[in-house]
C-alpha positions as CSV (number, residue, x, y, z in Angstrom):
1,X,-3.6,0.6,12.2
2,X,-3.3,-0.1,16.0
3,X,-1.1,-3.0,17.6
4,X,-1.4,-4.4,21.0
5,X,1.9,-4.9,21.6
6,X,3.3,-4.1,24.5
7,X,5.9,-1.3,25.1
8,X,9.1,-2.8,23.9
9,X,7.3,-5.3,21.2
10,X,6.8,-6.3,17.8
11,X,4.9,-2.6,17.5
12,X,8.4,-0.7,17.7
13,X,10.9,-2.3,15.9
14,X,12.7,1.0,14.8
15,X,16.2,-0.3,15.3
16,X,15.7,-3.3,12.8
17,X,15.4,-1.5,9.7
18,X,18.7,-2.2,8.6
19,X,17.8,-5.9,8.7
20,X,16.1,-7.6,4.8
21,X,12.9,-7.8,6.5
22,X,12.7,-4.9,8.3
23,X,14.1,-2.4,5.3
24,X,10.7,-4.3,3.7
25,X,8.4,-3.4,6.1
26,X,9.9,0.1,6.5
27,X,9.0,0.6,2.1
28,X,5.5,-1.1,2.9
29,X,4.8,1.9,5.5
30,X,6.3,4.4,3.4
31,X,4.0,2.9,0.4
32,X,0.9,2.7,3.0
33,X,1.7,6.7,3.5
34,X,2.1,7.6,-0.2
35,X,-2.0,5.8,-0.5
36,X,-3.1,8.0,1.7
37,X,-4.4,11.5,1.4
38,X,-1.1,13.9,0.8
39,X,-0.1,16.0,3.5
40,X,2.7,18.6,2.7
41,X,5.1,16.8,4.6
42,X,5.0,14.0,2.1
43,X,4.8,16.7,-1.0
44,X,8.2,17.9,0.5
45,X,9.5,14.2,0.0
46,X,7.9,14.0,-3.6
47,X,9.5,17.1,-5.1
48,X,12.8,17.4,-3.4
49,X,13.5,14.0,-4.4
50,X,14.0,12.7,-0.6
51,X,10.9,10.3,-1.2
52,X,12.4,8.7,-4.5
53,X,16.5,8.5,-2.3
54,X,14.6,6.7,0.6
55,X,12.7,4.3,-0.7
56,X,15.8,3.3,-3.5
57,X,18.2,3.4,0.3
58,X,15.6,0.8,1.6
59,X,15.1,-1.3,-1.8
60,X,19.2,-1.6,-1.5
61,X,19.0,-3.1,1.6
62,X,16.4,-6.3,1.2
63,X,18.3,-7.5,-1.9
64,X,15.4,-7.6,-4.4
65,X,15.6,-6.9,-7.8
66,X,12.9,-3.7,-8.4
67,X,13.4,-1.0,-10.5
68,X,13.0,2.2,-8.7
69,X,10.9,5.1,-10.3
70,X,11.4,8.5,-10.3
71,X,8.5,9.7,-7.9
72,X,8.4,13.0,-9.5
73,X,5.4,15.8,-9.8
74,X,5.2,18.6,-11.8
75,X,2.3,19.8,-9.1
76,X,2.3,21.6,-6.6
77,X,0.9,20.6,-3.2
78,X,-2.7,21.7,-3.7
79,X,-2.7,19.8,-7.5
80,X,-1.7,16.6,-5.9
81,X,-4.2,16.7,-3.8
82,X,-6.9,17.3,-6.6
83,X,-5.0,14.6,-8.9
84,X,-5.2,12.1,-5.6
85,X,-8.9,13.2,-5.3
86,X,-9.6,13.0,-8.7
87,X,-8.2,9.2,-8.7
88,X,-9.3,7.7,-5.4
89,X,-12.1,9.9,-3.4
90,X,-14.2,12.1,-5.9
91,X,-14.1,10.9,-9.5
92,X,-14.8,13.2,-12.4
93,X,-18.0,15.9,-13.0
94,X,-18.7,17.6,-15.9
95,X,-21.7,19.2,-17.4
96,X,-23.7,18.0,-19.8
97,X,-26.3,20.5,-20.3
98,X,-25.1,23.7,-19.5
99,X,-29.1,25.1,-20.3
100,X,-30.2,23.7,-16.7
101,X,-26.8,22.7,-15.2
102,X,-26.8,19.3,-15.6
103,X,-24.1,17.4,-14.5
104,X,-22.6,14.2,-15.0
105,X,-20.7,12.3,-12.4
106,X,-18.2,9.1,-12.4
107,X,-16.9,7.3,-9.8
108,X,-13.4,7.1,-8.6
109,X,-11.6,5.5,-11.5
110,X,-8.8,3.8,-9.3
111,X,-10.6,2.1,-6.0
112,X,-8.3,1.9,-3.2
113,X,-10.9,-1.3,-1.7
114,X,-9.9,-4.8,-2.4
115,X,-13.4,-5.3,-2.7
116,X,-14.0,-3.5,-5.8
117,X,-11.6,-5.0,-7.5
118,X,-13.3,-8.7,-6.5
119,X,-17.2,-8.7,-7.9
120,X,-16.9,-12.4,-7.4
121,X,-16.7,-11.9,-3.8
122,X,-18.2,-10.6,-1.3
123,X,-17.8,-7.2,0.4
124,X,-18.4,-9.0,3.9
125,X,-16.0,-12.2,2.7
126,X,-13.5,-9.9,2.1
127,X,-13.7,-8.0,4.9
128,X,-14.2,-10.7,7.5
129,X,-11.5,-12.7,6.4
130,X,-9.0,-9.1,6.9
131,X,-10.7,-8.6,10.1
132,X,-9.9,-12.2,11.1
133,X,-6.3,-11.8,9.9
134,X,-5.8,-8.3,12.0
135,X,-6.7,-9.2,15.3
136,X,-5.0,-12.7,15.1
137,X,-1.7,-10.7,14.9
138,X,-2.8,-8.3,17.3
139,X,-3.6,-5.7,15.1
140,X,-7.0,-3.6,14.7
141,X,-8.4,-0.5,12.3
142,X,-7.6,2.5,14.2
143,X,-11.0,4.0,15.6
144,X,-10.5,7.3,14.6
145,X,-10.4,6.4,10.3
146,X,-13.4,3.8,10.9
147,X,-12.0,2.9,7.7
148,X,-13.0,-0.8,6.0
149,X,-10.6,-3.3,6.5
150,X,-9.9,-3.7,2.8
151,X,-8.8,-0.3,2.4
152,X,-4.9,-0.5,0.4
153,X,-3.3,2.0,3.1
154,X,-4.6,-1.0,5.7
155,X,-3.1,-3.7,4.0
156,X,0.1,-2.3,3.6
157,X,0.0,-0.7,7.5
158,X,-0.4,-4.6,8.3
159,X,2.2,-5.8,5.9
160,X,4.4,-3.3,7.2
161,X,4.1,-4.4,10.6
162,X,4.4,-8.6,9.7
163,X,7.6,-7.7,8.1
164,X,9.2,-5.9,11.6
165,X,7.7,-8.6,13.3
166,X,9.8,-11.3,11.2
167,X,12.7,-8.9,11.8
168,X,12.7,-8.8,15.2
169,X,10.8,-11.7,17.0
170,X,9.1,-14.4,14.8
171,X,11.2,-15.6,11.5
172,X,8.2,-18.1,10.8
173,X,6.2,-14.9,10.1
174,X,7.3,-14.9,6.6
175,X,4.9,-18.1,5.8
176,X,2.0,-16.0,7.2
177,X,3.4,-13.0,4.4
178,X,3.6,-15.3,1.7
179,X,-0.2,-15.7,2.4
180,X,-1.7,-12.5,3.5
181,X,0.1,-11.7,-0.2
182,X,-1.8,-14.7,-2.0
183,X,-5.0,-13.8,-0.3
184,X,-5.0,-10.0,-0.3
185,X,-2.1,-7.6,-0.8
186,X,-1.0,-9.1,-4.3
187,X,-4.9,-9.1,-5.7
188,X,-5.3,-5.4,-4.5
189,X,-1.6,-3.9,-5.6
190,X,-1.9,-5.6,-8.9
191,X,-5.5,-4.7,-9.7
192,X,-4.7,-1.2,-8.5
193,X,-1.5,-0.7,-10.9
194,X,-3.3,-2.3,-14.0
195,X,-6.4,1.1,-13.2
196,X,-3.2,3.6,-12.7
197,X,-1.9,2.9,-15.8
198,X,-5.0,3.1,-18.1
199,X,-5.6,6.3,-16.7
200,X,-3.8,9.8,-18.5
201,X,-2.0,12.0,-16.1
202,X,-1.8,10.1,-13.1
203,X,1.9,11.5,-12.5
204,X,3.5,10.7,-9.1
205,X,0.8,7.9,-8.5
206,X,1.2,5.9,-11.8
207,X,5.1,5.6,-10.7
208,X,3.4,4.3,-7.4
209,X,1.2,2.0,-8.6
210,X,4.3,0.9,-10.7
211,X,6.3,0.1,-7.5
212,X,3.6,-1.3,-5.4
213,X,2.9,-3.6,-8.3
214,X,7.1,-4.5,-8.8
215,X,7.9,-4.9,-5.8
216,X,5.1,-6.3,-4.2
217,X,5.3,-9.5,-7.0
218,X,9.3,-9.5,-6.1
219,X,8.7,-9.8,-2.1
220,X,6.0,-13.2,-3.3
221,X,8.8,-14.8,-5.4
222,X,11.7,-14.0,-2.9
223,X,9.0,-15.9,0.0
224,X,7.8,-18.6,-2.2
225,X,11.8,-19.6,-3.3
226,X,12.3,-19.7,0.5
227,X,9.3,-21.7,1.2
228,X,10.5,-23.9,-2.0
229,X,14.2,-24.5,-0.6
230,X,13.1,-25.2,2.6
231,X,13.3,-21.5,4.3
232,X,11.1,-19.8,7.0
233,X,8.6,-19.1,4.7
C-alpha cells in the first residue's frame, strides 16, 4: 500500500516504534508480511525463531494482554510455500477417476478477501467503502499488486500505517481505528482464524490466524475503554 505523504510524514515514522501505538502498527506490518506469499527472508524469521522474539519484543511494548505463539514450522522453505498455496491461492486437486484423469478441484479453503467471508454484502460495498477509507487517509493499492482492496495483507498495510500515524502526528486517529476495526479488520481477522483452525496441518499459519484473531480483539477493547473513559479514541 502507497501513502502520499510527504518526505518526512506520517509515511516514515520509523523512530516511533518504541511508542504503544507505534510498537502496534509495527506487529500489524509484520502480520500484513506473514499474509503474504513467503519469501525466504521471512522463512529465516519463522525457523530461527527471530519472527516469534520480534513480534513478543513489540507485544511488550503496547501493554496488551495477548498470548504469543510459537511461530514454528517443521517445513522447509519450498513446503511453506505449498502449505500457504494450498490455504490461500490454489486449494486442493485430486483425482477422481484415475481411468480418464479426472480431477476434482476445491477452492482455497481459507480466503484472504473480506468479501468472502460477507455473502450478505456486496463485493462492490465492500470494496468501495475500503477504497473510500484508503484515499481519505491518503493511502492507495499499490499499482504493481492491482490487488482488491479487501485483500487481509491491505487491511493490515492500512492499519499499520493509522497506528504510526496516531504515534506520531494525530492522537484522534485512534477513533478512526476503533472503526476501520468495527467495519473491516475485526470481521476479516476473526472469520479468517475461525477457517485456520478447522483446517488440519495449517502449522505456522494456524498460530497466525491465532494471533491476528487475539490481538486484533485486544487492540478493539483497549480503544473502546479509551473511547468509554473519555480517551482519544
Amino acid at each position: 500500500m502507497a501513502t502520499n505523504d510527504a518526505p518526512g510524514g506520517p509515511g516514515q515514522l520509523a523512530g516511533e516504534v518504541d511508542t504503544d501505538a507505534g510498537a502496534r502498527g509495527a506487529i500489524y506490518a509484520l502480520l500484513a508480511a506473514a499474509f503474504d506469499q513467503p519469501d525466504e527472508e521471512l522463512y529465516r524469521a519463522i525457523d530461527t525463531g527471530a519472527f516469534r522474539e520480534e513480534v513478543a519484543a513489540l507485544v511488550d511494548r503496547t501493554g496488551l494482554d495477548v498470548d504469543v505463539p510459537d511461530f514454528e514450522t517443521d517445513d522447509d522453505y519450498e513446503k511453506l510455500c505449498a502449505r500457504y498455496n494450498d490455504l490461500f491461492v490454489i486449494g486442493f486437486s485430486e483425482v477422481v477417476d484415475a481411468t480418464d484423469g479426472t480431477m476434482a478441484h476445491e477452492e482455497p479453503p481459507v480466503s484472504l478477501y473480506e468479501s468472502s467471508h460477507r455473502p450478505e454484502v456486496s463485493w462492490n460495498d465492500v470494496n468501495l467503502d475500503l477504497a473510500r477509507a484508503y484515499e481519505y487517509f491518503g493511502c492507495q493499492v499499490d499499482q504493481d499488486k492491482r490487488d482488491n482492496h479487501d485483500h487481509l495483507q491491505l487491511q493490515l498495510e492500512f492499519m499499520g500505517y493509522l497506528c504510526r500515524r496516531e504515534a506520531a502526528v494525530d492522537p484522534d486517529v485512534a477513533a478512526a481505528r476503533l472503526d476501520f476495526h468495527d467495519r473491516h479488520l475485526r470481521v476479516i481477522g476473526e472469520s479468517v482464524a475461525d477457517a485456520l483452525a478447522a483446517e488440519p496441518g495449517t502449522e505456522f499459519y494456524g498460530d497466525l490466524g491465532e494471533f491476528l484473531d487475539d490481538f486484533t480483539a485486544a487492540d478493539v477493547e483497549d480503544l473502546a475503554a479509551r473511547r468509554e473513559g473519555g480517551g482519544s479514541a
